[in-house]
N, CA, C and O atoms as CSV, one atom per row, in Angstrom:
chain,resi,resn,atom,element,x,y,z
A,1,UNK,N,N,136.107,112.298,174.585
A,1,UNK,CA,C,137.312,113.095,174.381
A,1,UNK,C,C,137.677,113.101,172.899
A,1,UNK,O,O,137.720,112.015,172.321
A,2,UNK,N,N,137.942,114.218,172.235
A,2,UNK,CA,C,137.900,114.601,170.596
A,2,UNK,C,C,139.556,114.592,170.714
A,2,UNK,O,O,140.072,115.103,171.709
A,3,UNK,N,N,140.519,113.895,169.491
A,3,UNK,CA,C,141.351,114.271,169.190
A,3,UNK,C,C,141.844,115.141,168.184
A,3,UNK,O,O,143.034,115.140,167.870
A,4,UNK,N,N,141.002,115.884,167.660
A,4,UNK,CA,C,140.931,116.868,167.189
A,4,UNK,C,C,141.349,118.028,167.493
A,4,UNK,O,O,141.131,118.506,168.606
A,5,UNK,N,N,142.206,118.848,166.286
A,5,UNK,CA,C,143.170,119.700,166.888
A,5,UNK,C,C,142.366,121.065,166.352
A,5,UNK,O,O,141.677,121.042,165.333
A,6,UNK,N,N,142.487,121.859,166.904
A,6,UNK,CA,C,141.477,123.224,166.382
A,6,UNK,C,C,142.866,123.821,165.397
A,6,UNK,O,O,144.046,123.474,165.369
A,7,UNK,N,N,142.000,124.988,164.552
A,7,UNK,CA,C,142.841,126.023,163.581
A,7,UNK,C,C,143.961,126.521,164.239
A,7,UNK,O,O,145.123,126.409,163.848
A,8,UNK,N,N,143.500,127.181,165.450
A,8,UNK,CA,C,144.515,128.208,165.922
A,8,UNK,C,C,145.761,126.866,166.647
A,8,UNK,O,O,146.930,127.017,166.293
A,9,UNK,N,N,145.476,125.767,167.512
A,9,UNK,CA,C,146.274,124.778,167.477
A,9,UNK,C,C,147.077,124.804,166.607
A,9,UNK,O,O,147.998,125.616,166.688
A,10,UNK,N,N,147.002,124.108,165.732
A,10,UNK,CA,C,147.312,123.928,164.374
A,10,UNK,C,C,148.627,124.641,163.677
A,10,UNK,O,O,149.732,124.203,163.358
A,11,UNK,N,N,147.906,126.147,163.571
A,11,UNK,CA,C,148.617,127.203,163.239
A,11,UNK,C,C,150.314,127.465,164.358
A,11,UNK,O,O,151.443,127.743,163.954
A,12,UNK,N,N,149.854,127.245,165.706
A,12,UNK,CA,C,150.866,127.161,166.618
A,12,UNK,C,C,151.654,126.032,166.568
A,12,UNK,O,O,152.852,126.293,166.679
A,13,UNK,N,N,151.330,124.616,166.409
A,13,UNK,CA,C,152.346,123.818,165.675
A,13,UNK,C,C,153.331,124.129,165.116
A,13,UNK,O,O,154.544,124.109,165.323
A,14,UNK,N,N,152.127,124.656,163.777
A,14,UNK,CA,C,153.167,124.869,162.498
A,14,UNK,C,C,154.285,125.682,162.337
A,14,UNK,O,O,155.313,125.597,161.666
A,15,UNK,N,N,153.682,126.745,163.365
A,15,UNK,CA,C,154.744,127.596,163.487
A,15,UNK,C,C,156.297,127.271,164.306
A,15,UNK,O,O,157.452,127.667,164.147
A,16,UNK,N,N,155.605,126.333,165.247
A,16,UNK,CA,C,156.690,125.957,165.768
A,16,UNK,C,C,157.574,125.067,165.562
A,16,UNK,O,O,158.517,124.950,166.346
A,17,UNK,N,N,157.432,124.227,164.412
A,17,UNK,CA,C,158.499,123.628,163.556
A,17,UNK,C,C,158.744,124.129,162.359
A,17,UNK,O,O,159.154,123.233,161.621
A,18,UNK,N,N,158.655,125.539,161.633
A,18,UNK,CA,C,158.561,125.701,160.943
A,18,UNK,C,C,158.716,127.257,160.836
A,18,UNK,O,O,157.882,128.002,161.352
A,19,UNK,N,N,159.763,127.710,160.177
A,19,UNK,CA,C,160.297,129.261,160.156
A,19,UNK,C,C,160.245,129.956,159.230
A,19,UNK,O,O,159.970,131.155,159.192
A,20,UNK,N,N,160.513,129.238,158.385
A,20,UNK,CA,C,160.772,129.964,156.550
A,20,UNK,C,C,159.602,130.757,156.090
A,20,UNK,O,O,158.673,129.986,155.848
A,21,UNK,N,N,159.398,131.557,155.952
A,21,UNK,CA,C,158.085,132.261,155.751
A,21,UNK,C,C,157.463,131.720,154.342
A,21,UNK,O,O,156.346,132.086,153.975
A,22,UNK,N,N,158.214,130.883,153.632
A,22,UNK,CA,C,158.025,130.317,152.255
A,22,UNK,C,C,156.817,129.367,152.611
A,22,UNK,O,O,155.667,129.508,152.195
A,23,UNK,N,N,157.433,128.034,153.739
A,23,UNK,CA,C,156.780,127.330,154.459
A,23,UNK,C,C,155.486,127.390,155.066
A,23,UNK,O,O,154.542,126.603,155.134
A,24,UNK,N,N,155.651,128.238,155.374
A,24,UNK,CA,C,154.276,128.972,156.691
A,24,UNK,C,C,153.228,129.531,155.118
A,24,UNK,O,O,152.045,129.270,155.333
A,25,UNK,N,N,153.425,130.143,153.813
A,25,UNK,CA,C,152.729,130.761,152.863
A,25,UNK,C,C,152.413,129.028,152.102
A,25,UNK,O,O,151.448,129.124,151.344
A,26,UNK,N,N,152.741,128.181,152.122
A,26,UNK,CA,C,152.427,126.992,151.772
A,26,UNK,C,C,151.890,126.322,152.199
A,26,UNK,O,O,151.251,125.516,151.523
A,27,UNK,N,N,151.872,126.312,153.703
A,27,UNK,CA,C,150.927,125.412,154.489
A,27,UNK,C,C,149.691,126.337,154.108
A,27,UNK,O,O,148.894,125.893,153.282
A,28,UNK,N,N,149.484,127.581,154.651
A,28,UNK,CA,C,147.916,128.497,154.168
A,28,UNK,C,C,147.618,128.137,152.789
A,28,UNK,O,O,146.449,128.077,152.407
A,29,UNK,N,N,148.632,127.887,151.995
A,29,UNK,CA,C,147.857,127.933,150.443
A,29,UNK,C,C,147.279,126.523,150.682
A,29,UNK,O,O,146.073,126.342,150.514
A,30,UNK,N,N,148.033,125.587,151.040
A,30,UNK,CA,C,147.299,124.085,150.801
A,30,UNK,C,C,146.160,124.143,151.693
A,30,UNK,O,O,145.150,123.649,151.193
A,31,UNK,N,N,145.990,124.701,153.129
A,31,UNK,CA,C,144.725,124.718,153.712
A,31,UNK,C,C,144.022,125.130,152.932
A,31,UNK,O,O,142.993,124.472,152.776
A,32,UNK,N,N,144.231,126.633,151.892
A,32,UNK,CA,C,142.764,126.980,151.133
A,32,UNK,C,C,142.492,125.921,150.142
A,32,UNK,O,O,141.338,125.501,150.062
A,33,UNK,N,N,143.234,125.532,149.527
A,33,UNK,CA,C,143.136,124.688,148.539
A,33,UNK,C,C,142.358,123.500,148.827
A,33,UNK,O,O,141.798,123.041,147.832
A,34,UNK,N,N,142.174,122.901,149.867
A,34,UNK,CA,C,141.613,121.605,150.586
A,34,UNK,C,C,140.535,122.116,150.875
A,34,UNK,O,O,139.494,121.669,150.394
A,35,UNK,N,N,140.550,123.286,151.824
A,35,UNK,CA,C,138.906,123.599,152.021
A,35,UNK,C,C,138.100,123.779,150.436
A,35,UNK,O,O,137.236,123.014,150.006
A,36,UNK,N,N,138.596,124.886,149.796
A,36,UNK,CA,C,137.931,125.135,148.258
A,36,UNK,C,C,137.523,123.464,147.783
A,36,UNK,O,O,136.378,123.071,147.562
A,37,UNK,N,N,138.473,122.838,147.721
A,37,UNK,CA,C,137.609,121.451,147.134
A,37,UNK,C,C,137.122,120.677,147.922
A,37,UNK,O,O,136.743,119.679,147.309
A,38,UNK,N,N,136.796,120.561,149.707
A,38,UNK,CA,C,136.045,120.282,150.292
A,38,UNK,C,C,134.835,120.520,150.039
A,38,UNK,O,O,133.885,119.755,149.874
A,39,UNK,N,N,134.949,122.096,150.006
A,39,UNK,CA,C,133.328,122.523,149.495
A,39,UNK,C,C,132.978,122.056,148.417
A,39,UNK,O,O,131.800,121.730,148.268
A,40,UNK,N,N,133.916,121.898,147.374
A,40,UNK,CA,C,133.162,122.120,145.654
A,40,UNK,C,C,132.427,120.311,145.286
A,40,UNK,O,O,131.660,119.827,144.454
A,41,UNK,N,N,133.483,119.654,146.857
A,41,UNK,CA,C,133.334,118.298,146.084
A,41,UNK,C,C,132.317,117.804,147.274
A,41,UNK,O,O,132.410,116.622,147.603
A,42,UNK,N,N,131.202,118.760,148.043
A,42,UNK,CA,C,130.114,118.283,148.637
A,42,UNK,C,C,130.523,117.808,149.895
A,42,UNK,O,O,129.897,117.003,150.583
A,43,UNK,N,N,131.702,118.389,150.195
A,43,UNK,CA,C,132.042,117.433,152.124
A,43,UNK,C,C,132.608,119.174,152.997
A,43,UNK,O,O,133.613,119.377,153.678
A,44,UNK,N,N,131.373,120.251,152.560
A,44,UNK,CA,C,131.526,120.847,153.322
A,44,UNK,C,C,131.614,121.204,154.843
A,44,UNK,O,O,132.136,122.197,155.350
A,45,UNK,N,N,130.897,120.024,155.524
A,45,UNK,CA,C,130.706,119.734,156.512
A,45,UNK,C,C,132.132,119.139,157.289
A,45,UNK,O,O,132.419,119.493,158.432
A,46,UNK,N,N,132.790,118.392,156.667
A,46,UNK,CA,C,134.672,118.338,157.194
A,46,UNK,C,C,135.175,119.440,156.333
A,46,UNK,O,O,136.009,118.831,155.663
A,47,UNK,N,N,135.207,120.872,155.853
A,47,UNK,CA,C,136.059,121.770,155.951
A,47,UNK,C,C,137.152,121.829,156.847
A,47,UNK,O,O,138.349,121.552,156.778
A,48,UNK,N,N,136.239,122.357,157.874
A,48,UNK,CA,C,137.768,122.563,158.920
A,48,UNK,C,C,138.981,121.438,158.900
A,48,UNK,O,O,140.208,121.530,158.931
A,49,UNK,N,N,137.990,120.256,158.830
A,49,UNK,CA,C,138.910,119.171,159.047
A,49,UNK,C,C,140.386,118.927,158.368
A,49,UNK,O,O,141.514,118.862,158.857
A,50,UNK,N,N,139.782,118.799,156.757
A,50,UNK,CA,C,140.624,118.937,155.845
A,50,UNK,C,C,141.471,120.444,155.632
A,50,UNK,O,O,142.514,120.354,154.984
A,51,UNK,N,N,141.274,121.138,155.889
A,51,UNK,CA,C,141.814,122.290,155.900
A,51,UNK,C,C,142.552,122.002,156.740
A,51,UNK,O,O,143.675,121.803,156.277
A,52,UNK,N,N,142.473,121.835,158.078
A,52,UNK,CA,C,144.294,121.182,159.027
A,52,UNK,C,C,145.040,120.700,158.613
A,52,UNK,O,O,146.233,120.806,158.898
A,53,UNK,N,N,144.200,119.556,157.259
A,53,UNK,CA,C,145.548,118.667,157.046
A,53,UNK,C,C,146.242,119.515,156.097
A,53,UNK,O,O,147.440,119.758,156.248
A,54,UNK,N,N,145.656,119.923,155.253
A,54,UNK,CA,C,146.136,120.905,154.385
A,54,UNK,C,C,147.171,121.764,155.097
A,54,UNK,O,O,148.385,121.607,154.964
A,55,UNK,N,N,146.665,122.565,155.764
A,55,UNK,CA,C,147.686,122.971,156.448
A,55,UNK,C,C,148.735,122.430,157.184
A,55,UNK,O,O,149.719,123.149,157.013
A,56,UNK,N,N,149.054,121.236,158.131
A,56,UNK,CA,C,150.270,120.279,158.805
A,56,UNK,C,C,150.843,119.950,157.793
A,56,UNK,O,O,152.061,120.130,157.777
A,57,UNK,N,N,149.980,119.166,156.214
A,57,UNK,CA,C,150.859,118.107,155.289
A,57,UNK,C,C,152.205,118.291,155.301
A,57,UNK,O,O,152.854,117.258,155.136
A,58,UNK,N,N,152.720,119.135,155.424
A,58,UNK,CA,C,154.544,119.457,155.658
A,58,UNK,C,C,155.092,120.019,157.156
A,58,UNK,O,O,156.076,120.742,157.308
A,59,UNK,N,N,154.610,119.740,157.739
A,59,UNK,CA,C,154.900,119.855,159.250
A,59,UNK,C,C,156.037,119.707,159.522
A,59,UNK,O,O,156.516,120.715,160.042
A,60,UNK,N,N,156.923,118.641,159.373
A,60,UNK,CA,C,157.802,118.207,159.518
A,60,UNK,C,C,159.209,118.266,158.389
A,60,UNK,O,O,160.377,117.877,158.394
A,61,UNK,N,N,158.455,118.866,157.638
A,61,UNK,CA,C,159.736,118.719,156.313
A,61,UNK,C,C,160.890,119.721,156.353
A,61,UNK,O,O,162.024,119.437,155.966
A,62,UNK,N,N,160.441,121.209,156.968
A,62,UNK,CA,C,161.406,121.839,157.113
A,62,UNK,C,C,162.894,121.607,157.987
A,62,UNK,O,O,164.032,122.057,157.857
A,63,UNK,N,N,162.416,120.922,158.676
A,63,UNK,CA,C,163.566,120.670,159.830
A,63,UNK,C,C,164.359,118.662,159.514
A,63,UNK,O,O,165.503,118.262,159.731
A,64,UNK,N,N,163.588,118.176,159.166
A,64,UNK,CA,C,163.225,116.742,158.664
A,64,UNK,C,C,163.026,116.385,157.162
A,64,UNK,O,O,162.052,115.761,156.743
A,65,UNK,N,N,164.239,116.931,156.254
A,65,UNK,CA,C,162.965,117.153,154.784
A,65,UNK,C,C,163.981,115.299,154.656
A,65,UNK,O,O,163.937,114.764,153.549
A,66,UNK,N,N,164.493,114.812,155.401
A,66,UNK,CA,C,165.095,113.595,154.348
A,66,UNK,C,C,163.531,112.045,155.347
A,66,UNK,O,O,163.193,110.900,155.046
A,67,UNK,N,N,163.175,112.907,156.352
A,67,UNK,CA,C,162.226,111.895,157.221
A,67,UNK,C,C,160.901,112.483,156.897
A,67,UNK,O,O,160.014,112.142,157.680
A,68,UNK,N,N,160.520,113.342,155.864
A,68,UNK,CA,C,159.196,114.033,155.323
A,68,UNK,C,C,158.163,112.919,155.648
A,68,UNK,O,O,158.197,111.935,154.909
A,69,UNK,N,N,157.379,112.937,156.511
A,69,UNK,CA,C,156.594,112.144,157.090
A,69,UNK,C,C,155.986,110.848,157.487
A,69,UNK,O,O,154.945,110.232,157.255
A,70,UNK,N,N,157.186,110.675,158.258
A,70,UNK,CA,C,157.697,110.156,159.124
A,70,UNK,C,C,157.328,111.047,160.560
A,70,UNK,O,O,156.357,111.184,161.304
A,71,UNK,N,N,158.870,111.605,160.450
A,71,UNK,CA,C,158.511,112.419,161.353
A,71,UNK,C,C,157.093,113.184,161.700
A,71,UNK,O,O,156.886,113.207,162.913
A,72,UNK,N,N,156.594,113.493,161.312
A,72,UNK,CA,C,155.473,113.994,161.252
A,72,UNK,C,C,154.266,113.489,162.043
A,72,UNK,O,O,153.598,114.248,162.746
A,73,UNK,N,N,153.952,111.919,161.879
A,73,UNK,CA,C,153.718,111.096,162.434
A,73,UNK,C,C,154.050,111.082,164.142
A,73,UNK,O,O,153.215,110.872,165.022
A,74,UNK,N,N,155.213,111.307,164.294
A,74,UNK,CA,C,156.196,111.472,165.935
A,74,UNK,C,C,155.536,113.027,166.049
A,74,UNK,O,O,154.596,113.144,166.835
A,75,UNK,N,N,155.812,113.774,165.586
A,75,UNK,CA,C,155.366,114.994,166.034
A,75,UNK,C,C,153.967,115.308,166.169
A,75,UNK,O,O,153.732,116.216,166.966
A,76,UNK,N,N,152.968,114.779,165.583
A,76,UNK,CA,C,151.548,114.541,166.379
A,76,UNK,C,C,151.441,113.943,167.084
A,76,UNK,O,O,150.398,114.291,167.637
A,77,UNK,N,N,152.079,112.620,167.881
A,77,UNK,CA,C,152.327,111.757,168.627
A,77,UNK,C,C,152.799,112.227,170.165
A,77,UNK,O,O,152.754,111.655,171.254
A,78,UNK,N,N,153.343,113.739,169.670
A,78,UNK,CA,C,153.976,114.297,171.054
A,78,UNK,C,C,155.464,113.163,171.320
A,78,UNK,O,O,155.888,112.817,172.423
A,79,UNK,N,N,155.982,112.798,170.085
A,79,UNK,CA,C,157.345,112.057,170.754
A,79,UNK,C,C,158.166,112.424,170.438
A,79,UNK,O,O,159.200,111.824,170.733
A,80,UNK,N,N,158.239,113.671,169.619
A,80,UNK,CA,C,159.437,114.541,169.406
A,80,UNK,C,C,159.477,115.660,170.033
A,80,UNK,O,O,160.441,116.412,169.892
């Protein structure tokens, strides 16, 4: 059993703690940004991987910005 969360997962998370369209254009920029130096720095093979985190790293901040991950932590956890 993989705990691994797929893109489109991911994307539905994010969206769902997360409204500001500022937010949602920041999580995509940091996913590209993580994949681009995934590749450049030879660990093309975890792309996707790092590209999730890239994308979650603020998961929680919009709604939570004084528990900025923390919470975050609970909300992959399924305890929020």
């Amino acid at each position: 059993m993989s705990n691994e969360i797929t893109r489109d997962a991911a994307w539905e998370l994010l969206c769902q703690w997360n409204k500001e369209p500022f937010h949602l254009r920041h999580a995509v920029t940091a996913e590209g940004v993580m994949r681009y130096f995934t590749k450049g720095l030879g660990y093309a093979d975890e792309e996707d991987y790092w590209g999730i985190v890239g994308l979650l790293h603020d998961l929680d901040f919009e709604k939570f910005p004084n528990e900025h991950c923390v919470k975050e932590q609970e909300i992959l956890r399924g305890e929020v």
